[in-house]
N, C-alpha and C positions, 0 to 999 in steps of 0.2 A: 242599585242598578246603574250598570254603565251606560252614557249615552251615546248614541250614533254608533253601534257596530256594524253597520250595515255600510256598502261601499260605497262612494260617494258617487261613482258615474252610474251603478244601478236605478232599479227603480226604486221610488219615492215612499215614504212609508203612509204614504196618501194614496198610493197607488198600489199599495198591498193590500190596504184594506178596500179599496174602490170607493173612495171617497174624496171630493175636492179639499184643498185646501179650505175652505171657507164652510167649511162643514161645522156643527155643532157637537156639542161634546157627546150629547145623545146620541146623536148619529154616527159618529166616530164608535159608541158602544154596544148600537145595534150591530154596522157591522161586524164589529170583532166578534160578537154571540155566534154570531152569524156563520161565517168563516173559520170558527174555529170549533163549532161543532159538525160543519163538512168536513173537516179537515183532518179531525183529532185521531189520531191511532188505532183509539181501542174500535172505533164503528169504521175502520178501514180506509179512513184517508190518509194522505200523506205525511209521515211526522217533519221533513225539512218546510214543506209548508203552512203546517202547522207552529212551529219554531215562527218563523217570520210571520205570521200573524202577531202571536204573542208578544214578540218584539216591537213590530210597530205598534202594538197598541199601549204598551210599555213606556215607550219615550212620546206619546201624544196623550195618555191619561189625563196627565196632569195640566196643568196652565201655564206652570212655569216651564216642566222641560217641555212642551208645546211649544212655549215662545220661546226657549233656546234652538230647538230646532228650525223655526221656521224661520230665526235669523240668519240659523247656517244656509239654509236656502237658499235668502236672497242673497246672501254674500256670494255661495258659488255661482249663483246668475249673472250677478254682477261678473266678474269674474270670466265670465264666459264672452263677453264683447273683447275681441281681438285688439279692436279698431284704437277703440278707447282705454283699456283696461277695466272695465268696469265702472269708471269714475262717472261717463255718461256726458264729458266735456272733453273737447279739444284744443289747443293752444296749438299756434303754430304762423307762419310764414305765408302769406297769399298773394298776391301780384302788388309785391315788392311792399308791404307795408304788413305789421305784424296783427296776428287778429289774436285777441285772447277770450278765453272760454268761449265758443263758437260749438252749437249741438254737434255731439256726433253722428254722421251720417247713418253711421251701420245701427243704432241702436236708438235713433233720434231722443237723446239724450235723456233719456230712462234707465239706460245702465242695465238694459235686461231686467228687472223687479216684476 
């Protein structure tokens, strides 16, 4: 199985299945039972959202692509601070003497995570 087919400014394959990030494995499998027998075909649900259940549940089954994906996560979070680039530090210039690694404002040096 390939991971992360899914686009990256969509929603979240945590959010497919309605579940947090910080969910349990159990619980990540209830929902999918869940969701995917609303969903499935043959009893008249949707098969494109049936598809993307399947998917998310696909790349969060497991632990390890779990944790490949939830690194891609924070790295797009990160990522997403303008300010900063993600790093969650600022270097720079201030009334005349230089300041190094100084929080960034916009993300107060969390770097989005």
């Amino acid at each position: 199985m390939t991971l992360f087919r899914k686009a990256a400014n969509g929603p979240t394959f945590y959010d497919t299945l309605g579940c947090p990030p910080a969910a349990s494995a159990a619980a990540l499998r209830e929902a999918y039972y869940r969701l995917s027998r609303e969903h499935h075909p043959d009893r008249g649900g949707d098969a494109e959202k049936f598809k993307a259940v399947a998917l998310a549940y696909g790349n969060l089954k497991t632990p390890e692509f779990r944790a490949a994906y939830d690194a891609r996560l924070r790295l797009e979070r990160r990522l997403d601070c303008l300010a900063c680039g993600g790093a969650g530090l600022r270097s720079g210039f201030a009334g005349g003497r230089y300041l190094r690694y100084r929080p960034c404002a916009a993300c107060g040096g969390r770097g989005h995570l």
